[in-house]
C-alpha positions in Angstrom: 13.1 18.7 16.2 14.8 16.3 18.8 13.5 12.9 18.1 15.1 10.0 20.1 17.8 7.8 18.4 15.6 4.6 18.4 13.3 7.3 15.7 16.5 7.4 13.2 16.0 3.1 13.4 12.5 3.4 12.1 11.3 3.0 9.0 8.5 2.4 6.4 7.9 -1.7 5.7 9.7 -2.7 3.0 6.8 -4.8 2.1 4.2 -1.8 2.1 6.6 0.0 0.3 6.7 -2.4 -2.3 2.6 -2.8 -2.0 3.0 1.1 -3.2 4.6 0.3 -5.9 2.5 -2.8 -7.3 -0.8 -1.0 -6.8 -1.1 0.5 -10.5 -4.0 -0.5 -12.1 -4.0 -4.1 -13.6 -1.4 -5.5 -12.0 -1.3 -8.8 -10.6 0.5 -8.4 -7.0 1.4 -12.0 -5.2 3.4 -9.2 -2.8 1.0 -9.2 0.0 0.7 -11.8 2.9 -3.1 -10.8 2.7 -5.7 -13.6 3.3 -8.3 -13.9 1.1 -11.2 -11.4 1.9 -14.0 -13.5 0.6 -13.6 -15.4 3.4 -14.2 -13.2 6.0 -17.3 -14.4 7.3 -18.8 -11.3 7.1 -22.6 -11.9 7.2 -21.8 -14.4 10.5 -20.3 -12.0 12.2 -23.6 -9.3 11.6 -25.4 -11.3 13.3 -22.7 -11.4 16.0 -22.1 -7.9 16.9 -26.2 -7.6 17.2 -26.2 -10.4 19.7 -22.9 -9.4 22.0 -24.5 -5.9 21.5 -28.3 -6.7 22.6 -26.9 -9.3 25.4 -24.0 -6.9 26.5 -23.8 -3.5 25.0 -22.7 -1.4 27.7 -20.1 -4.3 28.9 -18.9 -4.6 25.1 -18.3 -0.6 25.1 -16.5 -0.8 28.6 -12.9 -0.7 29.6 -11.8 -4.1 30.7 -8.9 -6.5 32.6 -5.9 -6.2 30.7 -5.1 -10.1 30.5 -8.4 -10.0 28.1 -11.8 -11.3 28.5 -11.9 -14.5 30.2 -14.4 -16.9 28.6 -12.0 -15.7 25.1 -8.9 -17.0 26.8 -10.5 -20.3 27.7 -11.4 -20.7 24.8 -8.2 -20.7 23.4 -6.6 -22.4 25.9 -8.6 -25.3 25.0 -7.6 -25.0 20.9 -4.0 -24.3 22.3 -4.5 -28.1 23.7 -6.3 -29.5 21.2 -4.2 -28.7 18.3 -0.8 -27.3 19.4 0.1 -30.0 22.5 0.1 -27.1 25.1 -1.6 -27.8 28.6 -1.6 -24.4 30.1 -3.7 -22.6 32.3 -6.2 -19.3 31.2 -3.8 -17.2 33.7 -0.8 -17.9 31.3 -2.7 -15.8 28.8 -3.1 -12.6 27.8 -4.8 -11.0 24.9 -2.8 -8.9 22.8 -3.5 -6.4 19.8 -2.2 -8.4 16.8 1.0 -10.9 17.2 3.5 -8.1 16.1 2.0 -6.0 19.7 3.8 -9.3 21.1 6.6 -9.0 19.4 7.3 -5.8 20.4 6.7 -6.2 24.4 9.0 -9.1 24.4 11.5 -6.5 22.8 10.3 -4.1 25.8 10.5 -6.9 28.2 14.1 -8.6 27.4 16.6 -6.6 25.4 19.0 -3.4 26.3 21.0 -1.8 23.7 23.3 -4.3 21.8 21.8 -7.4 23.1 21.4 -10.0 20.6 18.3 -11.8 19.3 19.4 -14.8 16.9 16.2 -14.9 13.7 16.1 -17.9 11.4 18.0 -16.7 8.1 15.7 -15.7 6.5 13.0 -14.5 9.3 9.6 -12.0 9.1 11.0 -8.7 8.3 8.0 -7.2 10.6 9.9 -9.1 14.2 13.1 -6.8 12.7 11.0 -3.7 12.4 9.4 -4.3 15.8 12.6 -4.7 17.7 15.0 -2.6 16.2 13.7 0.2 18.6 15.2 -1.3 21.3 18.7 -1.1 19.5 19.6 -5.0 19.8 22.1 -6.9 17.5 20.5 -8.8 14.6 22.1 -12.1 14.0 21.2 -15.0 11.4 21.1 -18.4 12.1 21.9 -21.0 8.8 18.5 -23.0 8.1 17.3 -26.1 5.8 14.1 -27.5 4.9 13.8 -28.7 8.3 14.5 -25.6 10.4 17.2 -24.0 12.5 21.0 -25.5 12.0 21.3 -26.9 15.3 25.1 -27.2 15.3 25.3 -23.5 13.6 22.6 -22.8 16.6 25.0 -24.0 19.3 28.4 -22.8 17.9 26.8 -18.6 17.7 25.6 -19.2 21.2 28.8 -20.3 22.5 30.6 -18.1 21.0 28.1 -14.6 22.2 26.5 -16.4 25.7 25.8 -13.7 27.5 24.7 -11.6 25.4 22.2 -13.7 23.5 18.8 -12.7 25.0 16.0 -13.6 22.6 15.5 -16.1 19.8 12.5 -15.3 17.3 11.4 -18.3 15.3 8.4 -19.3 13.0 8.4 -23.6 12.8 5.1 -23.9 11.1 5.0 -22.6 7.5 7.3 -19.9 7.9 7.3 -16.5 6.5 8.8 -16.0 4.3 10.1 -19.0 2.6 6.8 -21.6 4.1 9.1 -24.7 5.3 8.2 -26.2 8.5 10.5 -27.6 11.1 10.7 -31.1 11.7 9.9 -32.8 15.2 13.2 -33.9 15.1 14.5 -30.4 14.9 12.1 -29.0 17.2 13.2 -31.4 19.8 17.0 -31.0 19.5 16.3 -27.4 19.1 14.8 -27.4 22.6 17.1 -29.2 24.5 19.9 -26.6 23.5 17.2 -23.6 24.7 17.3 -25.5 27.9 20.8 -25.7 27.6 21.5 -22.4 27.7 18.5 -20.8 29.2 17.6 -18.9 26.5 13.9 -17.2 26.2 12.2 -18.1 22.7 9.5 -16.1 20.6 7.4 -19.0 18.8 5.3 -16.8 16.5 2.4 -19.5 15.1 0.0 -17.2 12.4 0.1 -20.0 10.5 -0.3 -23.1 12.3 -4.0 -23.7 11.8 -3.2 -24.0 7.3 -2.0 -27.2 6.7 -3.2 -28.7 3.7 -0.5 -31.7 4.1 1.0 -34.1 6.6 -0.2 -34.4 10.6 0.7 -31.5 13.4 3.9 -30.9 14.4 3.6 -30.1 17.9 4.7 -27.0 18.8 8.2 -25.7 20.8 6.1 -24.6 23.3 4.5 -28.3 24.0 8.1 -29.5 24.7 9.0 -26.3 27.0 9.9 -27.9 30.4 11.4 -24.9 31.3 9.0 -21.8 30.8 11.2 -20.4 28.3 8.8 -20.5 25.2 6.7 -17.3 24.6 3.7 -18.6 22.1 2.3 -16.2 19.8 -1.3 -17.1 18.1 -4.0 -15.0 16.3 -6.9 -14.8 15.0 -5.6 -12.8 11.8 -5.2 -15.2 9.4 -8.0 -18.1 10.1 -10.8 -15.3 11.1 -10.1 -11.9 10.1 -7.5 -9.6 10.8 -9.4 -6.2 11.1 -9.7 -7.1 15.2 -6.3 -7.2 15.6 -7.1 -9.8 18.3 -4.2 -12.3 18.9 -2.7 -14.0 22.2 0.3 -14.8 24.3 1.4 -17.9 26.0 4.1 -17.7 28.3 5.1 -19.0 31.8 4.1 -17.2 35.4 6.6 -14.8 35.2 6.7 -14.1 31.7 3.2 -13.2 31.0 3.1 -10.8 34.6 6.0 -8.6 32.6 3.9 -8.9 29.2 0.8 -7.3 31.4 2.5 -4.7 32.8 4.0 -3.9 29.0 0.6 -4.0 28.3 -1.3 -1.6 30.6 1.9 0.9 29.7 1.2 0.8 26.0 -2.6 0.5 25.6 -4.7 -0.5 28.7 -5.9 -3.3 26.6 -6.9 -4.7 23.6 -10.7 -3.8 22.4 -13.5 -5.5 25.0 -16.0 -5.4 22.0 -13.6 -7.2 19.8 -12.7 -9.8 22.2 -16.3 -10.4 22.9 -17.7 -10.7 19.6 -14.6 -13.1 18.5 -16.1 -15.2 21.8 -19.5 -14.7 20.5 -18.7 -16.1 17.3 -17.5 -19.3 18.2 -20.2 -19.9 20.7 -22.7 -18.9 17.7 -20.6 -20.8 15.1 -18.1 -23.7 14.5 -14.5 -22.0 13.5 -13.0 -25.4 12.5 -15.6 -25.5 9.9 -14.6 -22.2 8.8 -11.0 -23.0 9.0 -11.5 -25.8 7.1 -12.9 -23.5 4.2 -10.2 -21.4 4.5 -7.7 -24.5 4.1 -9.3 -25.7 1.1 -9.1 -22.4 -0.9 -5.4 -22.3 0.1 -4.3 -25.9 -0.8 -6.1 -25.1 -4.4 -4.9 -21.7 -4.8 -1.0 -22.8 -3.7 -1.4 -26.0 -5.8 -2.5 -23.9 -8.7 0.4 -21.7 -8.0 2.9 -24.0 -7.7 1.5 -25.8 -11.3 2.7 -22.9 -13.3 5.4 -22.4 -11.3 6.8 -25.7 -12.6 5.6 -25.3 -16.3 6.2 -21.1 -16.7 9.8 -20.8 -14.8 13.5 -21.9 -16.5 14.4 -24.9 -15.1 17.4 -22.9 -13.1 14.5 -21.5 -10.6 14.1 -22.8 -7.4 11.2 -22.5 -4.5 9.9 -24.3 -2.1 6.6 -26.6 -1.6 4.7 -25.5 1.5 2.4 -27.9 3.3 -0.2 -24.7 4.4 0.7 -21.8 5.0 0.5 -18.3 2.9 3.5 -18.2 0.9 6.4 -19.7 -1.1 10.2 -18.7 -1.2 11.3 -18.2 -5.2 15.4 -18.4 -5.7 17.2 -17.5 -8.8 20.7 -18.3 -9.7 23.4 -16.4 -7.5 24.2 -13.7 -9.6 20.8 -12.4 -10.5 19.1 -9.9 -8.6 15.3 -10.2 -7.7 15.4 -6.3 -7.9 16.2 -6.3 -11.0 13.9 -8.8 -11.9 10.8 -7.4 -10.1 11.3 -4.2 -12.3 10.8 -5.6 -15.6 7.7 -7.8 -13.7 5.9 -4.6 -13.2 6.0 -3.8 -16.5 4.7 -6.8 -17.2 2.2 -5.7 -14.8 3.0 -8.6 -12.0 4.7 -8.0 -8.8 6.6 -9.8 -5.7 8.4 -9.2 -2.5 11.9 -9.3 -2.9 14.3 -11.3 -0.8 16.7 -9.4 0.7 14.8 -7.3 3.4 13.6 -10.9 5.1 17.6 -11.1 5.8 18.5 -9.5 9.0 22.3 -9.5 8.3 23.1 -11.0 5.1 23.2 -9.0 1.7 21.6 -12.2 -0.5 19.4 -10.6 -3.5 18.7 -13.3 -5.7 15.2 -14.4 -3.6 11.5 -13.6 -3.5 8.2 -14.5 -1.8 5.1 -15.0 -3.4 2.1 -15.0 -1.8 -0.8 -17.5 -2.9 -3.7 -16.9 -0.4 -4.8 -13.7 -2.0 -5.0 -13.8 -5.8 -8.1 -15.7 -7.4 -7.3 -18.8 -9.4 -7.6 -17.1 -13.1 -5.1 -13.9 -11.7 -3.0 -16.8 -10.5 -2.6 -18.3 -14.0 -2.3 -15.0 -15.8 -0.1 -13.5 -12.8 2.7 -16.9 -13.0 2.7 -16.5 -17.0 3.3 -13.1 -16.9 6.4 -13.7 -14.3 7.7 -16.2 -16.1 8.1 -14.2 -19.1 9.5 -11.3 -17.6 12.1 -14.0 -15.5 12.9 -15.9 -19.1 14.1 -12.1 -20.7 15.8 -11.3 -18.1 17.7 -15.1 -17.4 18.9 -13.9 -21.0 20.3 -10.7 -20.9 
């Protein structure tokens, strides 16, 4: 058969490979960036669908504009200004299906073969999967606990200018390793983006978990130039079976992210968009976020408990302030890969580092996942790692 090129780029997640192989039974998997399905308001949103469906069916079950349903984007324009800083309009957003759909049209929309698009090192291994197809250049950027390397930032871009077209980044509780940029950062990182003109993917899944600290407002509240393209969902402080998330981008920006739309699937589902509306007219979703951000700060400070009492002292990882996850690192010349085999004999599993790399070969990291796992699995999960890490620390 005569596939296109861009077919011999895909491939198979390395994180639902790895799902495959934790999903024996018994194990304890902190692999998955899964929220926690007991709270899924299930029962709420029953009562929901019967209301959008009595009050609207046959508008529910119809195609609809592309931009998205319009009382759902006002909605979020006014939770875009509440809690991220951004003052925008409904007409500078769309609805799309899930923030990687976003991902992906800002691929379609910017980047020609061997383009480059600079990722925070290390970055969401899905943003790599989603624009590999358009045959781009992958290239790192240096990071610390408090975000991009701005003097690392500006030396790649003056040494590739034009062809630098995208920047993906993740400042609030990033995944994988869950550090958040500072204001600082965010500010001198902006005024290089202005700098150079540069158009910037602010993916924000996470935004809405902190357990710790005030806001941090976002890249997109200090764009004075229209060149940050906001990314939020509904995945991970709702549910993400609707696949309902949004984008935020200036006049021109958002017109090419509709007409990637209407090319790829018309639009995203009426009857979803309308019963997400529904339930927040019906319901208060900073309650339930609230809910959501207790279970987290006790699962992660659980987590992070053993962490400190089960792992040799020579094991590092970071302390997110909300968020799903934590970034494990193990001395330089150990291999997580190694490691993560004798976990699943111990019946315990992880991600492993080195596919959230876009360049660089570095297998001595992990990310563990703390939304998921219920406290007692936690306990038993961390022991268990911690054994298998203390045997193999001594080999």
């Amino acid at each position: 058969m005569r596939y296109a090129k861009r077919v011999d780029l895909m491939k198979a997640s390395e994180i639902r490979e790895m799902i495959k192989l934790t999903l024996k039974p018994g194990i304890i998997s902190f692999a998955g960036g899964l929220p926690a399905p007991e709270m899924f308001p299930v029962e709420q949103m029953k009562k929901v669908a019967c209301e959008v469906m009595d009050e609207s069916g046959m508008v529910a079950m119809q195609y609809s504009a592309t931009e998205g349903y319009v009382p759902l984007r006002e909605k979020i324009v006014d939770r875009m200004k509440k809690y991220n800083g951004i003052d925008t309009k409904v007409d500078n957003v769309a609805i799309i299906s899930g923030s990687q759909q976003g991902i992906d049209f800002a691929g379609r929309i910017f980047l020609d073969e061997g383009d480059i698009v600079l990722f925070e090192t290390p970055s969401y291994m899905g943003a790599f999967n989603a624009l590999k197809s358009y045959m781009p250049e992958f290239m790192d950027v240096p990071t610390d606990d408090e975000g991009m390397k701005i003097d690392e930032l500006e030396r790649i871009i003056e040494q590739y200018k034009e062809r630098i077209k995208l920047i993906y980044v993740i400042p609030d509780f990033q995944n994988p390793t869950g550090r958040t940029w500072s204001l600082q950062r965010r500010k001198d990182f902006m005024k290089v983006i202005n700098k150079y003109e540069i158009p910037v993917i602010e993916d924000n899944p996470y935004g809405d978990l902190r357990f710790e600290g005030q806001p941090i407002d976002s890249l997109k509240s200090l764009d004075t130039k229209g060149l940050v393209i906001y990314l939020g969902s509904f995945s991970k402080i709702l549910a993400p079976g609707y696949r309902v998330a949004w984008v935020c981008a200036s006049d021109e920006i958002i017109s090419k992210f509709i007409f990637a739309k209407q090319g790829a699937d018309l639009q995203s589902s009426t009857l979803a968009q309308m019963e997400l509306n529904k339930y927040m007219e019906m319901y208060d979703l900073d309650e339930h976020v609230e809910k959501i951000r207790e279970l987290y700060h006790k699962r992660r400070n659980l987590m992070l408990e053993m962490m400190e009492k089960e792992f040799p002292k020579c094991v590092k990882f970071t302390y997110p302030k909300g968020g799903l996850f934590t970034w494990v690192e193990l001395p330089e010349d150990k291999s997580a890969r190694e490691l993560l085999y004798k976990c699943v004999d111990e019946n315990v599993a992880y991600v492993c580092g080195e596919s959230f790399y876009p360049k660089c070969d570095k297998t001595n990291t992990f990310r563990m996942n703390f939304s998921t796992m219920p406290e007692d699995l936690i306990v038993e999960g961390v022991k268990r790692l911690g054994k298998a890490m203390r045997e193999y620390l001594e080999e």
